[in-house]
Structure formats: structure tokens, C-alpha cells
C-alpha positions in Angstrom: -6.3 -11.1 14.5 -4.2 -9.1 12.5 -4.8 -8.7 8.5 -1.6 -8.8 5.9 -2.4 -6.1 3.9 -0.3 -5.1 0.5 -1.5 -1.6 -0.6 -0.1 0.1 -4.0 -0.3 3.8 -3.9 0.2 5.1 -7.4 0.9 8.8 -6.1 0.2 10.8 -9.6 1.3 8.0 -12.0 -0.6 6.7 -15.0 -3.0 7.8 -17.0 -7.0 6.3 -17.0 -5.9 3.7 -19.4 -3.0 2.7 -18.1 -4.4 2.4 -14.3 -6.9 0.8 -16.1 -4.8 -2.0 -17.8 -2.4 -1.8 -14.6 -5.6 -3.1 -11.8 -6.9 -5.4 -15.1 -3.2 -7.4 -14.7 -3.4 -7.2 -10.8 -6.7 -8.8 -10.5 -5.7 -11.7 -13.1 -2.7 -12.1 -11.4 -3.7 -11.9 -8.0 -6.2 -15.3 -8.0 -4.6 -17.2 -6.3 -3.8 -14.9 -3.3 -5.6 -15.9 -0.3 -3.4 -14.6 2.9 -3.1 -11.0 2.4 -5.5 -8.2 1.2 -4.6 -5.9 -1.5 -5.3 -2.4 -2.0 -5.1 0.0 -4.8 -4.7 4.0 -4.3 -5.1 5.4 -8.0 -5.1 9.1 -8.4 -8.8 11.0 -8.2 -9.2 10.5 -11.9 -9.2 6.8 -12.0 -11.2 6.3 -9.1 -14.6 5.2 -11.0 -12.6 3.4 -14.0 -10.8 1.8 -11.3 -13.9 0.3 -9.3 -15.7 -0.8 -11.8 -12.8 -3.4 -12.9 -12.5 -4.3 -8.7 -16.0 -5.2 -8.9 -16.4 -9.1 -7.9 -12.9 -9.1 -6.3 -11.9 -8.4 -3.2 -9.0 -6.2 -4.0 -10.2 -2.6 -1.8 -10.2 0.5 -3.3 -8.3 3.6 -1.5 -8.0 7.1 -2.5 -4.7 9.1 -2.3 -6.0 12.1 0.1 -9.3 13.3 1.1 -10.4 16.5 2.0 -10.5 17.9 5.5 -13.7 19.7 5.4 -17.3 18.0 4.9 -18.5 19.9 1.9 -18.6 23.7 0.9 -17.0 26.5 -1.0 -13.4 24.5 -1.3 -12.3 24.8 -5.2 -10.2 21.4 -6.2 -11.2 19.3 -3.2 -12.7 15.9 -2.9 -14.7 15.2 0.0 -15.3 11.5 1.9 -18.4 11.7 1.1 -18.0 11.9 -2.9 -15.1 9.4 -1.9 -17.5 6.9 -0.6 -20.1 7.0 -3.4 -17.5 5.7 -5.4 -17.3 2.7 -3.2 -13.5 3.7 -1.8 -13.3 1.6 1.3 -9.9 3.2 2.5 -8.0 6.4 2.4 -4.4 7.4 2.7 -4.0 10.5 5.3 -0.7 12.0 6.6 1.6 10.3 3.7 5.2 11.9 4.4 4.5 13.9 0.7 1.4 15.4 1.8 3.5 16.8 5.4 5.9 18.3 3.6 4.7 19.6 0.5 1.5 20.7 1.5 1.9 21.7 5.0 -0.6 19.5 6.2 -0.7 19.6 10.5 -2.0 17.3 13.0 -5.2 19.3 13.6 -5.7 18.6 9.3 -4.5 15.4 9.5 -7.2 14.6 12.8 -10.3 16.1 10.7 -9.8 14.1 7.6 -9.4 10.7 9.8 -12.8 11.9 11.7 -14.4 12.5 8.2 -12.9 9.5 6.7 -14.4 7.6 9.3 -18.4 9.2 9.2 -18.0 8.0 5.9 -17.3 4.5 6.7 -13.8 4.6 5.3 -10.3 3.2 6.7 -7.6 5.6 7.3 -4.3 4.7 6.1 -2.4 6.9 8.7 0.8 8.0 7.9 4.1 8.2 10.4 7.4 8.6 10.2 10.5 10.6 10.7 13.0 12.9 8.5 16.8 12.1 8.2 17.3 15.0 10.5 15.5 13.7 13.0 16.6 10.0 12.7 20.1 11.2 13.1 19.4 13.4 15.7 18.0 10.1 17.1 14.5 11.6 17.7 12.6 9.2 15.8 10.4 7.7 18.8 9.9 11.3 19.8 8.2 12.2 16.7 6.4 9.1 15.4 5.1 9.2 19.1 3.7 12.6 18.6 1.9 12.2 15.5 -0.1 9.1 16.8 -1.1 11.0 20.0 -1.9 13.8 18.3 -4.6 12.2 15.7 -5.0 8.4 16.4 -5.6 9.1 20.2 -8.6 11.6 19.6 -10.7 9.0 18.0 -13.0 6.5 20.1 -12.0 2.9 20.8 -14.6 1.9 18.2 -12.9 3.9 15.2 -9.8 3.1 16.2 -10.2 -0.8 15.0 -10.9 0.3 11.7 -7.6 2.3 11.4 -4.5 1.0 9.8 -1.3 2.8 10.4 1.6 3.3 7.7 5.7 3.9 8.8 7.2 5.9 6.3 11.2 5.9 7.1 11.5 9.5 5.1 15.7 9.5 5.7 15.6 6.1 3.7 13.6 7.2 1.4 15.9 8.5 -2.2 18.4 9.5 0.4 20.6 6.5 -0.7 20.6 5.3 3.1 19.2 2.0 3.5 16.7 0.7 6.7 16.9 -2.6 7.3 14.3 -5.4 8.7 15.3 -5.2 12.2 15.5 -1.2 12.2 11.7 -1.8 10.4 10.5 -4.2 13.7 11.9 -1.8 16.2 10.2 1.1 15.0 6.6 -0.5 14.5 6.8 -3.1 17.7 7.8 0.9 19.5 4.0 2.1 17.3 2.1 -0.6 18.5 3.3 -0.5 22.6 2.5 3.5 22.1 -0.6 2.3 20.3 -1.5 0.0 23.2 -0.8 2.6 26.1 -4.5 4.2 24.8 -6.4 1.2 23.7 -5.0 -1.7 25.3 -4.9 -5.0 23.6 -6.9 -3.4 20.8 -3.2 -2.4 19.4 -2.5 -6.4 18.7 -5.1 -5.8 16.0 -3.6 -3.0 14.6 -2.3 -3.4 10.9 1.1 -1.5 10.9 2.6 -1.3 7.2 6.0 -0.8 6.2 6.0 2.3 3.6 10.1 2.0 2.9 11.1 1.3 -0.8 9.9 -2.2 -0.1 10.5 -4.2 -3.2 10.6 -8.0 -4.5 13.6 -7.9 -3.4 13.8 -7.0 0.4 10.1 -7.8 1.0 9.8 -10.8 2.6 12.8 -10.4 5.0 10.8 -6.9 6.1 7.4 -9.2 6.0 9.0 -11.7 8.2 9.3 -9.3 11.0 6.6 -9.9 14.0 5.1 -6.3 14.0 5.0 -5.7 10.1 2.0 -6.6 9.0 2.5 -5.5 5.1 3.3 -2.3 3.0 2.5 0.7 1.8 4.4 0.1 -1.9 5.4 3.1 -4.0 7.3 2.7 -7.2 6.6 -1.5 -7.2 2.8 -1.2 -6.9 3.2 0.5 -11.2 4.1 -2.6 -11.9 1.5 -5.9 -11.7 4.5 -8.7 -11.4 6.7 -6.4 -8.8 2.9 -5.5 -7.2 2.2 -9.3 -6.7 5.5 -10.8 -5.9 5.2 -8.1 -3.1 2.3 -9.6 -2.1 3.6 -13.5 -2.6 6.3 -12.8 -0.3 4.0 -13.5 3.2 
């Protein structure tokens, strides 16, 4: 059965205290939450601040990136390991930001999932397409690639603890808007490509929508039969916007 999952990534926003204060206001808030699972992705900083106010809830803990190499002679990186001593349960690999900023490739992208995973920690596994390629109308194409080239090198077993993230990049501060049933084509198109290597595994498969998704548009996106949450940007900085996110299943 497939969880509804509402994660916050903070990307580099907030200071300790104010992460601080901002998961103090989530957990009060979120009480009386009982059909979706929340996760918070604070920058590296927060991370032990962080976990010691989720302690007692069952809010999960993410981190933003992790490194792609076990340990070593890598100036500025934090590993899975270190990640994992500081009770992080998931991880955010691929994000759209990471692709084009820093570069980051498939073969990258697969070694941080494998690590990620030795070190009992989800993947949050990022896809999505450009506006150039959504207008060139290639977005199957490439979504398609960059599951087969990370998701489908990791065992059956691995693979249920995955949860997959569609970033629409051309709709993201592009001023073009996606709308619910582009959102259901696009993941119902993930989890059939999903399926074609693991079979009815894919039903399980949490597929978030990582789109601008606010108060405002969330539950029409949530009320779609293949989105299964989102990834929340901008909303997840503030606790009511965060939660009313979350309210909207």
C-alpha cells in the first residue's frame, strides 16, 4: 500500500534558530495528522538541532544531498554514513538544482542511491524534464532515462525503500503553469516504466509531485490517482502553508 508523504526541502533557507523554531511549529501543528507522513530536509547545519526536536514524533528526517563516495580525502562532503548517525532516515538525490548546477550525472546520481541505501536510508530520487525538452515534447524520453539509468541498477529489495520525486523544471519560475492532469500523466507514465523492471512492486512506489505545489493548488494535484504527495519548496518555510499542504489528502 502506498504511503502519502508531504516532504519540506528547505534548500539553503534559515538559519539554526529559525529551522529550529520552524520544525518546533510543524510538530505542534502537525498532531492531529494521521494519513500522511511528513518529512523535513533542513540544510547540513541543522541536521542535529533538527533531530533532537523530531524526537518522539514521527515526522522523518532527510538531508538535502549526500555524498557519492563512502569516506576519504573529499574536503566539504558529508557522507551516508555521518548522515545516518544523525538518525536521517531519507535523502534527497538527483533534485533538478543539484543536475544543473553541479553537474551531477547518472553514474553520481546511481552511487549516492547505492550508498544511501548501505546506510539504511530512503532515496528521495529526483526526475524531471527542462522547458526545452517539454516543448520539444521529449519529456517521457528523458524522465525514462534517468530512472533506467539509476533506479533500475538497484535490487528488487532496495527498490521498495525508494521514493521517487517529479520535478516539472519548465514550470518551475518560468511563469508556465502544470496542471493536475499534466501531473497524473507524467507519474501514472513513472510508475508503468517503474513496473516494466519490478512488476507490481511499482504500485507501492511513493511518487511525489515536486511543482510549486501550494495550499492553493494542492489538493486538486493530491487528488490525482498516481500522486502520492510532494516534494514542497518555498511552502515547506512556512509551518501553516507546510501543514495545510499536508491537510489537503
Amino acid at each position: 500500500m502506498r504511503i502519502n508523504i508531504v516532504a519540506g526541502n528547505w534548500k539553503m533557507n534559515t538559519t539554526v534558530s529559525e529551522g529550529v523554531k520552524l520544525v518546533s511549529e510543524i510538530v505542534e501543528k502537525s498532531k492531529d495528522l494521521s494519513n500522511v507522513k511528513l518529512i523535513v530536509a533542513p540544510p547540513f547545519t541543522h541536521i542535529y538541532s533538527v533531530c533532537e526536536k523530531l524526537k518522539g514524533t514521527e515526522i522523518g528526517l532527510s538531508a538535502q544531498n549526500c555524498a557519492s563516495e563512502e569516506k576519504g580525502a573529499y574536503t566539504g562532503e558529508v557522507s551516508a554514513e555521518m548522515l545516518a548517525n544523525l538518525c536521517v532516515k531519507y535523502a534527497i538525490i538527483g533534485h533538478s538544482e543539484r543536475r544543473e548546477y553541479y553537474k551531477e550525472c547518472s553514474e553520481i546520481l546511481l552511487k549516492k542511491t547505492k550508498l544511501a541505501l548501505a546506510n539504511s536510508i530512503s532515496p528521495v530520487f529526483c526526475v524531471g524534464e527542462n522547458l526545452n525538452e517539454r516543448e520539444e515534447n521529449r519529456h517521457f524520453e528523458v524522465v525514462r532515462k534517468q530512472i533506467e539509468e539509476v533506479v533500475f541498477n538497484i535490487n528488487e529489495n532496495d527498490f521498495e525503500k525508494i521514493i521517487i520525486a517529479y520535478e516539472p523544471v519548465w514550470a518551475i519560475g518560468t511563469g508556465k503553469t502544470a496542471t493536475s492532469e499534466q501531473a497524473q500523466e507524467i507519474h501514472a507514465f513513472i510508475r508503468k516504466v517503474l513496473s516494466e523492471k519490478f512488476g507490481k512492486k511499482a504500485e507501492n512506489t511513493s511518487i511525489l509531485y515536486g511543482g510549486s505545489c501550494k495550499p492553493s493548488n494542492a489538493k486538486e494535484i493530491f487528488a490525482q490517482p498516481d500522486v502520492d504527495g510532494g516534494l514542497i519548496g518555498g511552502a515547506s518555510l512556512n509551518a501553516d502553508d507546510f501543514i495545510a499542504i499536508a491537510k489537503s489528502f
